[in-house]
N, C-alpha and C positions, 0 to 999 in steps of 0.2 A: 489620317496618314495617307498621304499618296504615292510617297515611296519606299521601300523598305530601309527598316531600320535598324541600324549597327551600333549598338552598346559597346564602345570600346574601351582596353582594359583601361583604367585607370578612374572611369567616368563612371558616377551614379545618376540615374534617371532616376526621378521621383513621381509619384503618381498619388496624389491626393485622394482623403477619400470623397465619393459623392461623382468624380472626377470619369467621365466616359470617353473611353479614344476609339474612334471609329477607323476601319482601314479599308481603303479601297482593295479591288477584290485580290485575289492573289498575294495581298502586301504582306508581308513578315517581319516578325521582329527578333534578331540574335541578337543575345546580351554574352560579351567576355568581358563586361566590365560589373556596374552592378544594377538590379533592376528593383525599385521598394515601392511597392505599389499597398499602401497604408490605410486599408478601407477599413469602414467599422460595421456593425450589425445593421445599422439601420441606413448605409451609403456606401457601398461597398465602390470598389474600384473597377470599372468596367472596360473588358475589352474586347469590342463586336465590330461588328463587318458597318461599313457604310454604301446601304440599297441591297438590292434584296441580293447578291451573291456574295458569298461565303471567302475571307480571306485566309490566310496559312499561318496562323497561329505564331506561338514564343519558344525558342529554344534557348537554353540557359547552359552553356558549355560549360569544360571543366576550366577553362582562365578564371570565370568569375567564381569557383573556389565556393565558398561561403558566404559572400558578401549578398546576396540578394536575398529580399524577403517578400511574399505575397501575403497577404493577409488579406480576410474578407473581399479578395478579388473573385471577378464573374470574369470564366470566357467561355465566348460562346461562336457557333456560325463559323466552323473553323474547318476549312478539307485539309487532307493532303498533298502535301509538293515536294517529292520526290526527290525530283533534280535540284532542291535547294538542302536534303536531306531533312526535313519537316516531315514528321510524317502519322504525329499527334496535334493538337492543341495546345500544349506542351510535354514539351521533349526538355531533359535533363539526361546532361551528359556526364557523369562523374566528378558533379560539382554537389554542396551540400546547399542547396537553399534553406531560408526555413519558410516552407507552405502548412499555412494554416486556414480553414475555413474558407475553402476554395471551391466555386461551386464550376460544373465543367457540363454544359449541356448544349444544349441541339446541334453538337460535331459529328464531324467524321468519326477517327480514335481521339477520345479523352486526353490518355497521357500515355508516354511512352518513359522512362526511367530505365538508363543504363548506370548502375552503381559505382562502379570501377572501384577505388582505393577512396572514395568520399559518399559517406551512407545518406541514401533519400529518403523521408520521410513524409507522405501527406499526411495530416493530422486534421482530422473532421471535413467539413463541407460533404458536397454532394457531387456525383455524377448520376446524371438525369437524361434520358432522350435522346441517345445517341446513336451510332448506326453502325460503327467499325467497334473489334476489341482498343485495345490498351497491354502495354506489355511493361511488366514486372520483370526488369533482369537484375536482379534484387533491388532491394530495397526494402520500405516498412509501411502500410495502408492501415491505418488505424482511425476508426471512427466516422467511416466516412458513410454514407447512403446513398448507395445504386438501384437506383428505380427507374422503371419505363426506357431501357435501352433495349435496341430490336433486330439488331445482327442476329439473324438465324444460323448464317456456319461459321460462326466464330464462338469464341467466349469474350466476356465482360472484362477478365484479365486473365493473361499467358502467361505466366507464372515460372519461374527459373532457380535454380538453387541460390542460397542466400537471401532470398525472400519472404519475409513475414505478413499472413495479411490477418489482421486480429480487431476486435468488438465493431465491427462492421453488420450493419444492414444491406442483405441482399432480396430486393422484394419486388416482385411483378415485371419481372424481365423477361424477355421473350426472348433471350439466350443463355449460354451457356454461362455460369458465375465465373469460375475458375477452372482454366483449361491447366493442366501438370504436363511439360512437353517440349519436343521441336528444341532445347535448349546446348543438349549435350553437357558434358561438366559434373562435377560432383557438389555433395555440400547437402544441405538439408533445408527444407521448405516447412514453415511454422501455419498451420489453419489454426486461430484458436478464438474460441469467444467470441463468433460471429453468428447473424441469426439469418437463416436463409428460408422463404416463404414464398409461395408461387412463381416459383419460376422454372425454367426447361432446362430440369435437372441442374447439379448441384456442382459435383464435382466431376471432372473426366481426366486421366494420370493416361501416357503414354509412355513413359519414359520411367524407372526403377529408380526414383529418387530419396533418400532419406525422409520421408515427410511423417508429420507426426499432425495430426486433426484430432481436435481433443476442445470440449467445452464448446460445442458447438449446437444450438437449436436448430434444426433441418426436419420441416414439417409440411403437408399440402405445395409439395415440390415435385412435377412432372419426370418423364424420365431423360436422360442424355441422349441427344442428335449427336452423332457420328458424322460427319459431311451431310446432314440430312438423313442418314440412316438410326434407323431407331435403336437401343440396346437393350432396351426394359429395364434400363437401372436407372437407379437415383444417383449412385454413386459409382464409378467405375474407380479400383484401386490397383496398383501394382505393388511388386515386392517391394520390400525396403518401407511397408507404411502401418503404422499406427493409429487405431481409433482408440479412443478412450475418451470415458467420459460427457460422450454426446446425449443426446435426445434428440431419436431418431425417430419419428412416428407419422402416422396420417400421411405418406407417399404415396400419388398415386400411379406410379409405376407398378409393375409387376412384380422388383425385386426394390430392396434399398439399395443393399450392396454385390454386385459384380465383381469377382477376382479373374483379372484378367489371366491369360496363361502366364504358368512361371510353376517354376518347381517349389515353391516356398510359399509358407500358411504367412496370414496376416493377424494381425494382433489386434482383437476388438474386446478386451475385458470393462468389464463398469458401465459399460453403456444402458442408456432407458432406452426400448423398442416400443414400448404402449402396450406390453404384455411379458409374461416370466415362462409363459410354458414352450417348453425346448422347443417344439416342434409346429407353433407358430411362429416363432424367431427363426428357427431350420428354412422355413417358409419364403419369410424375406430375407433369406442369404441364396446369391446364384454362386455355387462352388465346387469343392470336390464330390461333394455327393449329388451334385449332379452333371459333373463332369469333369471325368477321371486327371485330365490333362490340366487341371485347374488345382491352385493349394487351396487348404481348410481355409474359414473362417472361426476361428479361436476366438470365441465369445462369451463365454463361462469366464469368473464370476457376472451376473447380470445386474442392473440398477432396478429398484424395484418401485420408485420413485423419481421422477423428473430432476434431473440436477437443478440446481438455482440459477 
């Protein structure tokens, strides 16, 4: 591709699988019409930069609606372009594609997913070795595997009410998984059934949003960078959040879980810690009893055994 390219409404572009589209550097591709890029497991649909600098990736607007599908597509070698409002690898705009087994590595940010009134969903694939976040302004991440991304003051995904991110692998990232934040808005945010392992710290909430994290394995996971500052937690949480049902153990932060200030106790019942006795659990909770300005963490009844 040498010059950018305009899917317009009415018009399907087709993308064979096996099939590789290289773009010269900076070149971009907007679809408002539809884009079906039809790869299989073993010839996936490719779309990389051609020579060794980096082009601006696909953005899928709300014109094309539904009509577009990715399957077993690779993109990869993708920065941001701003001034064309690009500012992932792909960007969806309040259109519903259906992306399945999508893999998204050595970019800038991954994906960026603004929901509006048509819900987004990636279902499986991988984001791999990337270097900016990804931003969640709802939508649904399911299944997918994030390993070896290396943004130090960001997170993996920026996460916003009406967003679920659930049976995901988060493993050997040298950032932040999931940043809670920056969104403003109301609504409730779903962590569920995800398994998070070596990486720099887990979760970090700024913002008092309905969120419920439940069913979640979080193990040999460092603590959360602040801008670069340290917090000794695994997990920073604010009011309005719900643990239940975790397996929480082997962290080697100081604390698992941080209550940030706020008047109001957090709700941690049924969780495994890798122990039952109060006052080793007491241990890894940073809260009101060690800091008045801070609510409980409410963790009674305890799991005495590893959820499945």
């Amino acid at each position: 591709m040498t010059n950018n390219v305009l899917v317009t409404e009415g018009i399907r572009l087709s993308v064979s699988a096996s099939v590789t589209l290289r773009f010269n550097p900076d070149i971009y591709m907007i679809v408002d019409g539809a884009l079906r890029a039809d790869g299989v497991e073993n010839g996936p649909s490719v779309f990389t930069r051609n020579g060794p600098l980096q082009w601006g990736g696909i953005k899928i607007t709300e014109k094309s609606s539904n009509s577009s599908s990715l399957e077993h597509v690779v993109i990869e070698y993708v920065h941001d372009i701003p001034t064309a409002q690009l500012y992932s690898a792909l960007t969806v705009i309040n259109a519903s594609p259906t992306l399945s087994n999508v893999v998204l590595r050595h970019n800038a940010s991954p994906f960026r997913f603004l929901q509006g009134s048509n819900p987004i969903s990636l279902i499986g694939g991988k984001v791999l070795s990337n270097t900016l976040g990804s931003y969640l302004i709802g939508g649904t991440i399911d299944g997918v595997t994030f390993s070896g991304n290396t943004y130090n003051a960001g997170a993996i995904i920026l996460a916003c009410p009406g967003s679920s991110i659930q049976n995901n692998l988060f493993t050997k990232n040298s950032m932040l998984p999931i940043y809670l934040g920056g969104c403003g808005g109301a609504g409730g945010i779903h962590i569920r059934n995800n398994t998070f392992s070596g990486n720099v710290g887990v979760i970090h909430m700024t913002e008092k949003f309905s969120t419920t994290i439940e069913f979640n394995t979080i193990y040999n996971n460092s603590q959360v960078l602040d801008n670069g500052v340290p917090t000794n937690a695994t997990i920073n949480v604010e009011c309005g959040t719900t643990l239940t049902a975790n397996n929480i153990y082997s962290n080697t932060a100081p604390y698992a879980i941080r209550a940030r200030p706020g008047d109001c106790d957090i709700d941690a019942p049924n969780n495994y810690w890798g122990t039952t006795v109060a006052s080793e659990i007491d241990a890894l909770l940073y809260d009101y009893n060690d800091d008045f300005t801070l609510g409980k963490t409410l963790y009674e009844p305890v799991s005495a055994a590893p959820h499945p």
